[in-house]
PyMOL Python script that loads the backbone (N, CA, C, O; Angstrom):
from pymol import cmd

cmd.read_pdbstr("""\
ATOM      1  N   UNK A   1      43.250 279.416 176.980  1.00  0.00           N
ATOM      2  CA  UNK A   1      41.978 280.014 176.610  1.00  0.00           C
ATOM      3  C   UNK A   1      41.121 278.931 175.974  1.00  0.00           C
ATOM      4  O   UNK A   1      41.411 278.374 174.916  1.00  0.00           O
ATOM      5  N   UNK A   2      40.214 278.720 176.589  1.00  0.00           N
ATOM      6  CA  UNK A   2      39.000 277.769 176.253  1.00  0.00           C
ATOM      7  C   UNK A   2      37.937 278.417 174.978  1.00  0.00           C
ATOM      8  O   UNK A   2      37.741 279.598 175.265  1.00  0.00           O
ATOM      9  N   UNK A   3      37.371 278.136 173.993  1.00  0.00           N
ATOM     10  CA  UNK A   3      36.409 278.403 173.293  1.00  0.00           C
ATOM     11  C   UNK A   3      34.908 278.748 173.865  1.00  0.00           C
ATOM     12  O   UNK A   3      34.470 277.619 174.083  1.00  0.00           O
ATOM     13  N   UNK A   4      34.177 279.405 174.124  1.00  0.00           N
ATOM     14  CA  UNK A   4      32.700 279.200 174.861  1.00  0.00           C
ATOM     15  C   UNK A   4      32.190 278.971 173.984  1.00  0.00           C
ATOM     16  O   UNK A   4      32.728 279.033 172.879  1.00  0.00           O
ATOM     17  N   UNK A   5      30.935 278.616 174.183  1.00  0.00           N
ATOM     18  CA  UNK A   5      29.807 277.658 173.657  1.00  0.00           C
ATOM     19  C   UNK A   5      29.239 279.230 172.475  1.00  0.00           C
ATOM     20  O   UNK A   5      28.132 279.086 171.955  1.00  0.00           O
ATOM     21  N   UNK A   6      29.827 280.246 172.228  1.00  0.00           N
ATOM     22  CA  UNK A   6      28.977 280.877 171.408  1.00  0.00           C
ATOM     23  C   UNK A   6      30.050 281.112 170.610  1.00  0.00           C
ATOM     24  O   UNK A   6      30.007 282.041 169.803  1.00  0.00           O
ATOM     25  N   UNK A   7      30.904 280.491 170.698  1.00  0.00           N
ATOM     26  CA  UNK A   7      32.500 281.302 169.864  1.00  0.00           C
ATOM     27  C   UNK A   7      33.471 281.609 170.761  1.00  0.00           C
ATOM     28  O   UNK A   7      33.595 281.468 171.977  1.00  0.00           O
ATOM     29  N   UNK A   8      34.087 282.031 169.944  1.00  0.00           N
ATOM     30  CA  UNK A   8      35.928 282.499 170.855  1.00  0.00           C
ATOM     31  C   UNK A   8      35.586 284.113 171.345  1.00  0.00           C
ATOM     32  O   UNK A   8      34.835 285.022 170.991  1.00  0.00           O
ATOM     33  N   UNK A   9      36.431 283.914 172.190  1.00  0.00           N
ATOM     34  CA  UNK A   9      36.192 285.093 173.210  1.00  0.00           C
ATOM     35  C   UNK A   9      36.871 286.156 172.371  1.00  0.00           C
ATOM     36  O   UNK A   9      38.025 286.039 171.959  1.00  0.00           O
ATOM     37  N   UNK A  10      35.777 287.616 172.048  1.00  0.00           N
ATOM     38  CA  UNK A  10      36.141 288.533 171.217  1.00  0.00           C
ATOM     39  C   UNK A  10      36.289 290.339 172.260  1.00  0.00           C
ATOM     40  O   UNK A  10      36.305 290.557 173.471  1.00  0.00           O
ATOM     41  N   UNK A  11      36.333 290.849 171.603  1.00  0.00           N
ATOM     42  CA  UNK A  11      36.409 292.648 172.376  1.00  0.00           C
ATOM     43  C   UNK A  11      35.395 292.817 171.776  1.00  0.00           C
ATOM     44  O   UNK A  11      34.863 292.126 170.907  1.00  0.00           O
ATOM     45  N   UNK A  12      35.086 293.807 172.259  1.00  0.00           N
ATOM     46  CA  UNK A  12      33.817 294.612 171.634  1.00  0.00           C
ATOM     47  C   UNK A  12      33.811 295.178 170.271  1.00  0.00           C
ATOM     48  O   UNK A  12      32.784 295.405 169.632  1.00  0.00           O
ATOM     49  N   UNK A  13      35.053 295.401 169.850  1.00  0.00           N
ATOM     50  CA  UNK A  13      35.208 295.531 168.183  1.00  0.00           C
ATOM     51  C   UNK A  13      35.613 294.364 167.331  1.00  0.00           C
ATOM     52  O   UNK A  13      36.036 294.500 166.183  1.00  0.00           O
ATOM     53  N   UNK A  14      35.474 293.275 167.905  1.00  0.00           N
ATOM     54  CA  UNK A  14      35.181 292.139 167.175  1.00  0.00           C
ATOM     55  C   UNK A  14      36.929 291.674 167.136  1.00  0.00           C
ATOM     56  O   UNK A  14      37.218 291.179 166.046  1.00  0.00           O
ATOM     57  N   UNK A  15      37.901 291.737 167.949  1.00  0.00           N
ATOM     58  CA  UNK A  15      39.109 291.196 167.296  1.00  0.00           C
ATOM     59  C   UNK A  15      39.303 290.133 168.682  1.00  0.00           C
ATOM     60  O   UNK A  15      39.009 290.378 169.852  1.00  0.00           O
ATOM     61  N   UNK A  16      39.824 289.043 168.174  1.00  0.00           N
ATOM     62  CA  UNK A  16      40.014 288.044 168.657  1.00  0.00           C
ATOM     63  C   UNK A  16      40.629 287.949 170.334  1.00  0.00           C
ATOM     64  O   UNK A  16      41.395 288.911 170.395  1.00  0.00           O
ATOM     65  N   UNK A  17      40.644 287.282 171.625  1.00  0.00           N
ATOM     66  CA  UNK A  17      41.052 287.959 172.357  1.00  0.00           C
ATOM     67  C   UNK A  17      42.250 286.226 173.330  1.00  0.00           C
ATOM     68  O   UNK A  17      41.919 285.378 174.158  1.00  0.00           O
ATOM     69  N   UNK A  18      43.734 286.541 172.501  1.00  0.00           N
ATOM     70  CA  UNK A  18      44.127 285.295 173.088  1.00  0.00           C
ATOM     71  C   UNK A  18      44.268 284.949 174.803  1.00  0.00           C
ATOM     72  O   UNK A  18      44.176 283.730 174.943  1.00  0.00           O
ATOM     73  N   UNK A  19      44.390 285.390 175.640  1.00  0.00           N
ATOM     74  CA  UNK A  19      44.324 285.513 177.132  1.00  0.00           C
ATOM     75  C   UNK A  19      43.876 286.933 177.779  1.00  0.00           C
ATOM     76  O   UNK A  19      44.396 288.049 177.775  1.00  0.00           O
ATOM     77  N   UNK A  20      42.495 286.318 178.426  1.00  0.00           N
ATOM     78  CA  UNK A  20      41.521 288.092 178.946  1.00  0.00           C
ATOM     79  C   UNK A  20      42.340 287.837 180.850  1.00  0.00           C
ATOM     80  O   UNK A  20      42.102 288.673 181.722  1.00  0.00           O
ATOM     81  N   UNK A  21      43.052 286.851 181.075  1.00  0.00           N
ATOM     82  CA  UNK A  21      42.921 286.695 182.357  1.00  0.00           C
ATOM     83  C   UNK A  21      44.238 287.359 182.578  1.00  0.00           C
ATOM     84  O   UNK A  21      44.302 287.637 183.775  1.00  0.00           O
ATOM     85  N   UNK A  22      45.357 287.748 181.927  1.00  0.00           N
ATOM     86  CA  UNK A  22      46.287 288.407 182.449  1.00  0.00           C
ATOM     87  C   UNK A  22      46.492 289.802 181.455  1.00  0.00           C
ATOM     88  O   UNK A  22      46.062 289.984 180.316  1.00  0.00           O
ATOM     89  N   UNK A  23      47.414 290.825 182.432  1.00  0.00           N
ATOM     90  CA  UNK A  23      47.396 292.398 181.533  1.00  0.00           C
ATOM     91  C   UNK A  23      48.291 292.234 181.517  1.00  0.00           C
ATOM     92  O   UNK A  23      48.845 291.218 181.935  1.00  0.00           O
ATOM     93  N   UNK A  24      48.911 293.403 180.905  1.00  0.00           N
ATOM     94  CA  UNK A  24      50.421 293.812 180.155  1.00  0.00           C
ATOM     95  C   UNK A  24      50.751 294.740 181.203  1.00  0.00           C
ATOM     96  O   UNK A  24      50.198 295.815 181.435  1.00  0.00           O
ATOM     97  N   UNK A  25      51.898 294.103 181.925  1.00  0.00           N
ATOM     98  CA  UNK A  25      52.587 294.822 182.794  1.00  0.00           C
ATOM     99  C   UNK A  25      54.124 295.271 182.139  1.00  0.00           C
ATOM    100  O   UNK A  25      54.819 294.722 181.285  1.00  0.00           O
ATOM    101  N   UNK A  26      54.331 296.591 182.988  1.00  0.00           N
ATOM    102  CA  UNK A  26      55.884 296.618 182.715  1.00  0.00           C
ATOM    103  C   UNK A  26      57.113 296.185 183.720  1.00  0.00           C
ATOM    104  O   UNK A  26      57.518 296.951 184.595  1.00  0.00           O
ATOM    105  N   UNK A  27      57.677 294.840 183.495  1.00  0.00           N
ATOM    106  CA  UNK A  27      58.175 294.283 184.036  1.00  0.00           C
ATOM    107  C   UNK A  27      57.592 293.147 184.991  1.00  0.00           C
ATOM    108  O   UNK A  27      56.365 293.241 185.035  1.00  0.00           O
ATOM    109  N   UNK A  28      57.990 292.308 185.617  1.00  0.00           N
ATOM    110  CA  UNK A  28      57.151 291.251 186.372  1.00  0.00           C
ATOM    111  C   UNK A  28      56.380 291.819 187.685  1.00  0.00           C
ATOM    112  O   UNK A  28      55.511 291.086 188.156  1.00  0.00           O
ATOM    113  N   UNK A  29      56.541 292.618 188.086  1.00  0.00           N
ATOM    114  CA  UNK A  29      55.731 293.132 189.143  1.00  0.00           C
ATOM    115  C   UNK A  29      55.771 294.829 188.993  1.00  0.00           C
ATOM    116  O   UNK A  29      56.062 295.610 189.899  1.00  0.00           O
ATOM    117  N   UNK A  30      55.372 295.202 187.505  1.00  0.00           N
ATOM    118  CA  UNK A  30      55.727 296.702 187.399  1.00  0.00           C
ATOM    119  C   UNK A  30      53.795 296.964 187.310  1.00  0.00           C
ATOM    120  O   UNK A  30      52.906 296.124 187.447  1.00  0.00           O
ATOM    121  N   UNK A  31      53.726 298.012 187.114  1.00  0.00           N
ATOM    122  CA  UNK A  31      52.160 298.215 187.165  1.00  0.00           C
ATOM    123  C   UNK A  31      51.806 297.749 185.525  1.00  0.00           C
ATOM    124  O   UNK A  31      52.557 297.246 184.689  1.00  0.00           O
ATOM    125  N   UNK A  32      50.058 298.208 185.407  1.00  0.00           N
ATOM    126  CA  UNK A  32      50.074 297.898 184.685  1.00  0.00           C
ATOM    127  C   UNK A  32      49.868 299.109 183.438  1.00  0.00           C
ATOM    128  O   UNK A  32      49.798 300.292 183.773  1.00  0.00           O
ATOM    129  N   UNK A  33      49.783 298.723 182.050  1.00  0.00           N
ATOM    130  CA  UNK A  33      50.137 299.180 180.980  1.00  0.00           C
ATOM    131  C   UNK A  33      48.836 299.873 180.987  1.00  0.00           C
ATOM    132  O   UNK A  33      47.900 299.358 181.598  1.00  0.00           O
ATOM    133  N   UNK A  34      48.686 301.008 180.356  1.00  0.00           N
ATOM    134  CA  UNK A  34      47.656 301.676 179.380  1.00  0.00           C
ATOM    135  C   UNK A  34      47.040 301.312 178.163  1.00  0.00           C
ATOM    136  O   UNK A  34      45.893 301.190 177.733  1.00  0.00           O
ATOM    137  N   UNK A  35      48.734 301.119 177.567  1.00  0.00           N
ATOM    138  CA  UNK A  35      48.220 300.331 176.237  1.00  0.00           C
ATOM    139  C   UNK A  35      47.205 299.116 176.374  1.00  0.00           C
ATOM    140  O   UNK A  35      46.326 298.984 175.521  1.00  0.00           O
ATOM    141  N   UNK A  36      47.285 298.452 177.165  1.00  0.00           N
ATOM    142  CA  UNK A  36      46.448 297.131 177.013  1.00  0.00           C
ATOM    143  C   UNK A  36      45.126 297.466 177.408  1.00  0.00           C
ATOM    144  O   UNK A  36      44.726 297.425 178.571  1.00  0.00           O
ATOM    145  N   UNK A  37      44.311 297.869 176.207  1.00  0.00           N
ATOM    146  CA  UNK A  37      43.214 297.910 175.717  1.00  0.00           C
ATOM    147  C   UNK A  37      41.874 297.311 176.694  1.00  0.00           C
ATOM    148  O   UNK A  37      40.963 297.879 177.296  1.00  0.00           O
ATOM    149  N   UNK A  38      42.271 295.861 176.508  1.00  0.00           N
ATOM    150  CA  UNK A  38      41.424 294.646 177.414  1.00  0.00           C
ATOM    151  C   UNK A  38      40.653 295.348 178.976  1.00  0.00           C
ATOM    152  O   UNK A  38      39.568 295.487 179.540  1.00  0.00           O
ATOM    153  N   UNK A  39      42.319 295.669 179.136  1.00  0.00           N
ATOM    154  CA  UNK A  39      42.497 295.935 180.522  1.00  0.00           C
ATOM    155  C   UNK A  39      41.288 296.869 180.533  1.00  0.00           C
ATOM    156  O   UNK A  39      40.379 296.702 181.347  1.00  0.00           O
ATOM    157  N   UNK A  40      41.279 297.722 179.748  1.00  0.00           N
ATOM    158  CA  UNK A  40      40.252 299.191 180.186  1.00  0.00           C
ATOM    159  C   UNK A  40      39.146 299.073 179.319  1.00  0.00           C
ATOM    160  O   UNK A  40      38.368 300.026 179.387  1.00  0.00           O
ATOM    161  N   UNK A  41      38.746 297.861 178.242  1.00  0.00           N
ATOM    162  CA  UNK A  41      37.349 297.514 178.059  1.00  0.00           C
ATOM    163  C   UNK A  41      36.635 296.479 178.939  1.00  0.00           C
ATOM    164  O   UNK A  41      35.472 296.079 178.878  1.00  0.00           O
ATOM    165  N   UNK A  42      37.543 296.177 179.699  1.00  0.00           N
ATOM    166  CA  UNK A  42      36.365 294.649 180.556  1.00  0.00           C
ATOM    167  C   UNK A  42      35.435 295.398 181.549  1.00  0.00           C
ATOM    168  O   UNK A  42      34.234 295.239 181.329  1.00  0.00           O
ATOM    169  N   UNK A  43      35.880 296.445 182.946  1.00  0.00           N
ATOM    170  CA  UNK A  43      35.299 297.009 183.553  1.00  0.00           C
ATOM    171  C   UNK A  43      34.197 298.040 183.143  1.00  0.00           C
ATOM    172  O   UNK A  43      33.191 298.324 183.793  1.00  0.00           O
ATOM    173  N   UNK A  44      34.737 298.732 181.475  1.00  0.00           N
ATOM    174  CA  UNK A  44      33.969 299.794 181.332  1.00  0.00           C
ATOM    175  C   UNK A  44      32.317 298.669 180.165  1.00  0.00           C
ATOM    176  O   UNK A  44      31.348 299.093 179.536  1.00  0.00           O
ATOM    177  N   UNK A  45      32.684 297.658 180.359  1.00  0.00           N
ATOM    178  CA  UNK A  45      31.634 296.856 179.625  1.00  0.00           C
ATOM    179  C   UNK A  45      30.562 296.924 181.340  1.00  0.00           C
ATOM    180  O   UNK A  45      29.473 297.415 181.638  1.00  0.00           O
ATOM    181  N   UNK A  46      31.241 296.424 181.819  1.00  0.00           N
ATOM    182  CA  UNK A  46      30.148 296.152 183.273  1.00  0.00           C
ATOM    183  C   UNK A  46      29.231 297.625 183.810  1.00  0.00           C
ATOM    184  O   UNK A  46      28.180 297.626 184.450  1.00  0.00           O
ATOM    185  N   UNK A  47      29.855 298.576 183.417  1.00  0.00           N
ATOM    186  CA  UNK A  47      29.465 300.136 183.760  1.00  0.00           C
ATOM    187  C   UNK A  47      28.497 300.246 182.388  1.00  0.00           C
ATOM    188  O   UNK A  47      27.549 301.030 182.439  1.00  0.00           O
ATOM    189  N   UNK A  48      28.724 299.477 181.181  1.00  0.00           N
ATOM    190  CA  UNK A  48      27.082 299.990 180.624  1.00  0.00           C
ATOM    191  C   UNK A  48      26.288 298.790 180.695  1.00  0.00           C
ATOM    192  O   UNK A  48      25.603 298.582 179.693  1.00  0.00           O
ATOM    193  N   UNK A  49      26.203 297.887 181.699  1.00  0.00           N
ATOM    194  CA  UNK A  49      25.039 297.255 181.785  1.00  0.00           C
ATOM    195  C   UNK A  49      24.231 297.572 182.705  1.00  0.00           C
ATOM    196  O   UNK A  49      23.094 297.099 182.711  1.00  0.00           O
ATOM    197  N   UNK A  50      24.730 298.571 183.812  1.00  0.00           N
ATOM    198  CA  UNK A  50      24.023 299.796 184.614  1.00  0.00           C
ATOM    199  C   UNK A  50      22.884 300.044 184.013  1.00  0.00           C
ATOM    200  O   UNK A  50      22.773 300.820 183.064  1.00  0.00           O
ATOM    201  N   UNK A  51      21.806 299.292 184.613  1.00  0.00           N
ATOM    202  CA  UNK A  51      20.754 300.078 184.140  1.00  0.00           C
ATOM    203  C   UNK A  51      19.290 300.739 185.149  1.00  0.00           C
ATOM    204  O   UNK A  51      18.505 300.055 185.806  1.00  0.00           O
ATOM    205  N   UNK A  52      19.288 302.061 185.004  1.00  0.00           N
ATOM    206  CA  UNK A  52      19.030 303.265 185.623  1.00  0.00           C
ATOM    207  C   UNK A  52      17.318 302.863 185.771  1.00  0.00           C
ATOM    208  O   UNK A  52      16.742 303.121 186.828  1.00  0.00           O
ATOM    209  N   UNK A  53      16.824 302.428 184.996  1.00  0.00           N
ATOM    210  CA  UNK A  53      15.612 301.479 184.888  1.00  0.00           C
ATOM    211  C   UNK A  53      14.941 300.808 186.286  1.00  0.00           C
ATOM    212  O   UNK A  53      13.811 300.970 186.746  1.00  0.00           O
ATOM    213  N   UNK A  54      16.140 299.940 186.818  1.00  0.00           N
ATOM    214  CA  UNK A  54      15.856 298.894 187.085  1.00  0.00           C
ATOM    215  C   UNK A  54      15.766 299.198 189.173  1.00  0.00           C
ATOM    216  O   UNK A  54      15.215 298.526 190.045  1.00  0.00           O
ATOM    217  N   UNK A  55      16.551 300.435 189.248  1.00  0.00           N
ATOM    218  CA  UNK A  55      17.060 301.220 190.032  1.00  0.00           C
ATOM    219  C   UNK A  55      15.446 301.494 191.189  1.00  0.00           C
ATOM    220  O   UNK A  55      14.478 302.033 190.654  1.00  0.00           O
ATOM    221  N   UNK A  56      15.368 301.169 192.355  1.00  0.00           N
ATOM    222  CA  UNK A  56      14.136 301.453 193.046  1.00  0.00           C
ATOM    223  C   UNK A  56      14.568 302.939 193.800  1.00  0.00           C
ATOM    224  O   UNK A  56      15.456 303.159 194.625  1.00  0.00           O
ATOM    225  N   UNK A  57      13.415 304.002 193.074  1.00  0.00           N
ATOM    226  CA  UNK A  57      14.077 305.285 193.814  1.00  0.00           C
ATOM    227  C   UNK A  57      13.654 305.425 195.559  1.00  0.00           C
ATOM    228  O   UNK A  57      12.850 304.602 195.996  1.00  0.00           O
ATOM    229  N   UNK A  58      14.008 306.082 196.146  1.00  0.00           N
ATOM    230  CA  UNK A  58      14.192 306.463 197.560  1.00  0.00           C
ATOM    231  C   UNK A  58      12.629 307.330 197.514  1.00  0.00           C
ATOM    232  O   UNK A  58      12.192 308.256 196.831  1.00  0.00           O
ATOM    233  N   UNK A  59      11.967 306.292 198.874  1.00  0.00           N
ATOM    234  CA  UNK A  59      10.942 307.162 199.277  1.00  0.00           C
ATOM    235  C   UNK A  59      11.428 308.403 200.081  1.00  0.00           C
ATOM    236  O   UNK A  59      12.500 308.614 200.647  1.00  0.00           O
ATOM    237  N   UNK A  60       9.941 309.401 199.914  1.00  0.00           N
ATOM    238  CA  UNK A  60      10.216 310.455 201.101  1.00  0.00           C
ATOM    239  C   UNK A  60       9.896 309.510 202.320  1.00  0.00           C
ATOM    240  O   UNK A  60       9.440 308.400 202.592  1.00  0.00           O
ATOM    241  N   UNK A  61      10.753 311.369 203.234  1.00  0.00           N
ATOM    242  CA  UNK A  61      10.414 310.663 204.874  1.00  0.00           C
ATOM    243  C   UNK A  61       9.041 311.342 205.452  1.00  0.00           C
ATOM    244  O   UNK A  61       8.693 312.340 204.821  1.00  0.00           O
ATOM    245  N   UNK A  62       8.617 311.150 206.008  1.00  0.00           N
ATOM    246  CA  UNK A  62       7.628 311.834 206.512  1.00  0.00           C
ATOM    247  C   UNK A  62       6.944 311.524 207.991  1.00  0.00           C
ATOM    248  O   UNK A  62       7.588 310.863 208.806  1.00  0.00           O
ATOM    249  N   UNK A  63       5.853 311.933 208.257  1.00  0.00           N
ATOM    250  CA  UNK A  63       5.532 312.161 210.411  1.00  0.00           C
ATOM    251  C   UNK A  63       4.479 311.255 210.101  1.00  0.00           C
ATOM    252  O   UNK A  63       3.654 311.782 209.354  1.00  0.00           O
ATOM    253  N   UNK A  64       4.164 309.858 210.466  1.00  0.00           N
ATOM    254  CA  UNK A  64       2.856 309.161 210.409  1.00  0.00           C
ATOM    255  C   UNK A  64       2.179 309.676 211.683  1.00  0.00           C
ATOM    256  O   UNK A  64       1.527 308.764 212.190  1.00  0.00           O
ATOM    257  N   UNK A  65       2.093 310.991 212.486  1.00  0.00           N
ATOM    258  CA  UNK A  65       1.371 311.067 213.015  1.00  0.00           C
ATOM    259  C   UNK A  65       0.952 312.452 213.853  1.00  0.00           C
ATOM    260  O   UNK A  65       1.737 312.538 214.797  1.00  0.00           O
ATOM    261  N   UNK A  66       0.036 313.536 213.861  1.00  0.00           N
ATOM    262  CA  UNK A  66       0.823 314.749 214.286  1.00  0.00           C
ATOM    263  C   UNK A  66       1.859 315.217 215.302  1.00  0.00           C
ATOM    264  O   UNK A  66       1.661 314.835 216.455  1.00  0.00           O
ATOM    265  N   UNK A  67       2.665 315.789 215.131  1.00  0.00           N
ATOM    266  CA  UNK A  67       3.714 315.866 215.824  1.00  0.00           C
ATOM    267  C   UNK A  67       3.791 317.526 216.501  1.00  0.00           C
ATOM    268  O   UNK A  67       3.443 318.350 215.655  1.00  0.00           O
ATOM    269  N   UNK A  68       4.114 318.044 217.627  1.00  0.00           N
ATOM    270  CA  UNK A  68       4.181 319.419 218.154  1.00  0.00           C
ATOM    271  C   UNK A  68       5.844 319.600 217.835  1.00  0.00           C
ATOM    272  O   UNK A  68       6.782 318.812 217.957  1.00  0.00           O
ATOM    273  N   UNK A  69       5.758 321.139 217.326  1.00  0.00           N
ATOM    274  CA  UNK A  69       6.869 321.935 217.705  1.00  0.00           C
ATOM    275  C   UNK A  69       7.460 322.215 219.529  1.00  0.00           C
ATOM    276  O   UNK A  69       6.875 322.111 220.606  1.00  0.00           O
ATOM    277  N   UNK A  70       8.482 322.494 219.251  1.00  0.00           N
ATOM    278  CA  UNK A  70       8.782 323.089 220.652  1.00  0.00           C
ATOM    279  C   UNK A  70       9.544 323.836 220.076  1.00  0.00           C
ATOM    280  O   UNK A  70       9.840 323.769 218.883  1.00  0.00           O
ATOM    281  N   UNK A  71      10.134 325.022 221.275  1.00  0.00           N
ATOM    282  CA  UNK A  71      10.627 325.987 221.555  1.00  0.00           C
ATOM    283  C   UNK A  71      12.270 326.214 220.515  1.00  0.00           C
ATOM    284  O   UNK A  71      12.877 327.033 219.824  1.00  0.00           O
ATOM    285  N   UNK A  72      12.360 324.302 221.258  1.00  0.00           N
ATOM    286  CA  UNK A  72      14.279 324.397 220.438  1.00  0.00           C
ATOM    287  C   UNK A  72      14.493 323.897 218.890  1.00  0.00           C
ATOM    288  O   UNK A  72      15.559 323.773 218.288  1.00  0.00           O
ATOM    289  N   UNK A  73      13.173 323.649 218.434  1.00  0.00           N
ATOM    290  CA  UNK A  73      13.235 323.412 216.873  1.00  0.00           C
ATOM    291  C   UNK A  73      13.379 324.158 215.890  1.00  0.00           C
ATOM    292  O   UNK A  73      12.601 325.111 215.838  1.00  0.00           O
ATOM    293  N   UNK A  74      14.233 324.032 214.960  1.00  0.00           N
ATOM    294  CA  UNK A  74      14.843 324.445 213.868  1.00  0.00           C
ATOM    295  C   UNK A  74      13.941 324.312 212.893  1.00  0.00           C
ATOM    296  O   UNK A  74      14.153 325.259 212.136  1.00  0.00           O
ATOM    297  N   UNK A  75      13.320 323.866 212.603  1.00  0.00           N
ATOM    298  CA  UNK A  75      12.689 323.487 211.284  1.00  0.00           C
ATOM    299  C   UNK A  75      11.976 324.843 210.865  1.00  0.00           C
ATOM    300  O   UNK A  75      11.470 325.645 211.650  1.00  0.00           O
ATOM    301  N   UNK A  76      12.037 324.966 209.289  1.00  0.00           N
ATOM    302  CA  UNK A  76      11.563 326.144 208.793  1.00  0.00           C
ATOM    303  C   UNK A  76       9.931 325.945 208.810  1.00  0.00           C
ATOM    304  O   UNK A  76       9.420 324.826 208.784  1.00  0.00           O
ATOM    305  N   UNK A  77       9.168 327.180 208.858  1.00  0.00           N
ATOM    306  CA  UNK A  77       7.886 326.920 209.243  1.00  0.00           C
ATOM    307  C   UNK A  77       7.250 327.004 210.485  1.00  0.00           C
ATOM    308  O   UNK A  77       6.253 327.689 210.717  1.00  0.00           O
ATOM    309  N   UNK A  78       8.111 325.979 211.627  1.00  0.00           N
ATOM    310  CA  UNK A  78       8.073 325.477 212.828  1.00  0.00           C
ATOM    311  C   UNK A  78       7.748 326.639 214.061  1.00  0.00           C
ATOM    312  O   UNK A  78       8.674 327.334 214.479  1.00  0.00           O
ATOM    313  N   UNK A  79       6.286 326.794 214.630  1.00  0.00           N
ATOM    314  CA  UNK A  79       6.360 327.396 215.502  1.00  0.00           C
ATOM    315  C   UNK A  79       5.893 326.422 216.676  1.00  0.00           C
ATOM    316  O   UNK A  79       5.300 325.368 216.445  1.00  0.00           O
ATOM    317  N   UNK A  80       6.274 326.956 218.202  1.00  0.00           N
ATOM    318  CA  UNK A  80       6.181 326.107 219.333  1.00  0.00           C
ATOM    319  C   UNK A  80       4.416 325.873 219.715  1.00  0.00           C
ATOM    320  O   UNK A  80       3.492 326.679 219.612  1.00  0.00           O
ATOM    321  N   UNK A  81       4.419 324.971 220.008  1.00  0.00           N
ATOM    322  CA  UNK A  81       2.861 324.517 219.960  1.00  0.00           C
ATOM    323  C   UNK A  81       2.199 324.219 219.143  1.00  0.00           C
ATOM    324  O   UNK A  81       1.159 323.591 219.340  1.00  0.00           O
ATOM    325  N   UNK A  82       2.647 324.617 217.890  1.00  0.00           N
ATOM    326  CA  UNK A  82       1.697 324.479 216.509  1.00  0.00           C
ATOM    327  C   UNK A  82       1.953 323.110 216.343  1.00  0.00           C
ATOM    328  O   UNK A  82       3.101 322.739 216.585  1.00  0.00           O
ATOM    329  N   UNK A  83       0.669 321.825 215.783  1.00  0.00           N
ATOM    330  CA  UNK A  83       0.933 321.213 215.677  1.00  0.00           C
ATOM    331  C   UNK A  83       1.257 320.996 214.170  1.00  0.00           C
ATOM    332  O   UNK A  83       0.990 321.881 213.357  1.00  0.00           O
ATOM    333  N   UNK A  84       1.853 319.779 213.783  1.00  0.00           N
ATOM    334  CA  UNK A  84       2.280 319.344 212.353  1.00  0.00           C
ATOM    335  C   UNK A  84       1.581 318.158 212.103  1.00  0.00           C
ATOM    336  O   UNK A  84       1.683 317.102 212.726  1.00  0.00           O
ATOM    337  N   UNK A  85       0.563 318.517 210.741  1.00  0.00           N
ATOM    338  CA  UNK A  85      -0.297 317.570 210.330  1.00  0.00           C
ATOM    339  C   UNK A  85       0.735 316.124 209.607  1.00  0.00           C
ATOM    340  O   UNK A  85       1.745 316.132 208.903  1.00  0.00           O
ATOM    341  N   UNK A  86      -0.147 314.927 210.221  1.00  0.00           N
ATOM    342  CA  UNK A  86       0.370 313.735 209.404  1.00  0.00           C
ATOM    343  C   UNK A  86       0.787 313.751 207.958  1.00  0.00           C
ATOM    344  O   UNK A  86       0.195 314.272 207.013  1.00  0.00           O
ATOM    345  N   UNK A  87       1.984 313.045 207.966  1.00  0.00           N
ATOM    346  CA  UNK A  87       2.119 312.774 206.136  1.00  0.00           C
ATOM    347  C   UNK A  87       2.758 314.221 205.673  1.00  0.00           C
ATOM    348  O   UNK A  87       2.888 314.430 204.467  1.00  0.00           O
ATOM    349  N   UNK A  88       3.038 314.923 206.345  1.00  0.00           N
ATOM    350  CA  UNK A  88       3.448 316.195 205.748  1.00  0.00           C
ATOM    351  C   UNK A  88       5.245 316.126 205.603  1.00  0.00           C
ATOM    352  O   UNK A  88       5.988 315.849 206.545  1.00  0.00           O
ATOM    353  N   UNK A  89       5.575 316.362 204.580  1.00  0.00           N
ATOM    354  CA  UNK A  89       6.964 316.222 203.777  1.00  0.00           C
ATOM    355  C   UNK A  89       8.156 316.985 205.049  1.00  0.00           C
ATOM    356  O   UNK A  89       8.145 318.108 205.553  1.00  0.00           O
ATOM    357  N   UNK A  90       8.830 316.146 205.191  1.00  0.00           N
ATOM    358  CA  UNK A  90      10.143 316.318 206.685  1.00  0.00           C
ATOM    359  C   UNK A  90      10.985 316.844 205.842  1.00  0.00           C
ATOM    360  O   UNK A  90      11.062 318.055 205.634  1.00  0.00           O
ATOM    361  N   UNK A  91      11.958 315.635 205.075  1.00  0.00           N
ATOM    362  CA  UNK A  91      12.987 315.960 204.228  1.00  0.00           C
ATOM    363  C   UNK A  91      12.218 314.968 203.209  1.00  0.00           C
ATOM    364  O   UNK A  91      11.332 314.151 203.458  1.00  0.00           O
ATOM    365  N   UNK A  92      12.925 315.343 201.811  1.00  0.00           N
ATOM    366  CA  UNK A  92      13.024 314.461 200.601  1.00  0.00           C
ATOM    367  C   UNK A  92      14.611 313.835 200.655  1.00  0.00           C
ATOM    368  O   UNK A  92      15.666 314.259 201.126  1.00  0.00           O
ATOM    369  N   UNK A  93      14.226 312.636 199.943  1.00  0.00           N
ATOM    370  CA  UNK A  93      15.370 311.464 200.131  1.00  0.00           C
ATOM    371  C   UNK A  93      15.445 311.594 198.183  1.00  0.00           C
ATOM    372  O   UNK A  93      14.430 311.381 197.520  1.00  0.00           O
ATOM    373  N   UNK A  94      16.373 311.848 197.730  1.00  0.00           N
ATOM    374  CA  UNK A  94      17.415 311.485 196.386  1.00  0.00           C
ATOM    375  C   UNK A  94      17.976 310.738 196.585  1.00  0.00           C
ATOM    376  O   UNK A  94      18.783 310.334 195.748  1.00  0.00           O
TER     377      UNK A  94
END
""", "prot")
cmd.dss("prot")
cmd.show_as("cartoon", "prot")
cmd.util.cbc("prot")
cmd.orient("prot")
């Protein structure tokens, strides 16, 4: 374990951390431990730097141009011949 340039490598509650690169297994190729703490703060550190902010939401879809019904369309609303004005909401995208 090397020192970094801001200090010694700590946990998030401040206690000292002598090797982050290996976990506490049981036995040499047994899984790994629960107890070892490390193990289950390193990933859950990366899950709160998630930030929801930064996130570009999903446009709607929509018809750039009028479009006709026919006979075999499903769409609610939708009658055959009627046309469908531009820009008018298809589905919404979440």
């Amino acid at each position: 374990m090397t020192v970094q340039e801001t200090g010694p490598l700590t946990t998030g509650s401040g206690a000292l951390i002598a090797d982050d690169q290996n976990s506490e297994q049981a036995g040499l190729d047994g899984p790994a431990l629960v107890q070892d703490q490390l193990l289950l703060e390193k990933p859950a550190h990366f899950r709160l730097e998630f930030n929801r902010e930064r996130i570009v939401p999903a446009h709607d879809t929509g018809t750039r141009a009028a479009t006709a019904s026919t006979a075999g369309d499903r769409l609610r609303g939708a009658r055959a011949g009627r046309p469908t004005p531009p820009f008018s909401h298809v589905c919404r995208s979440t």
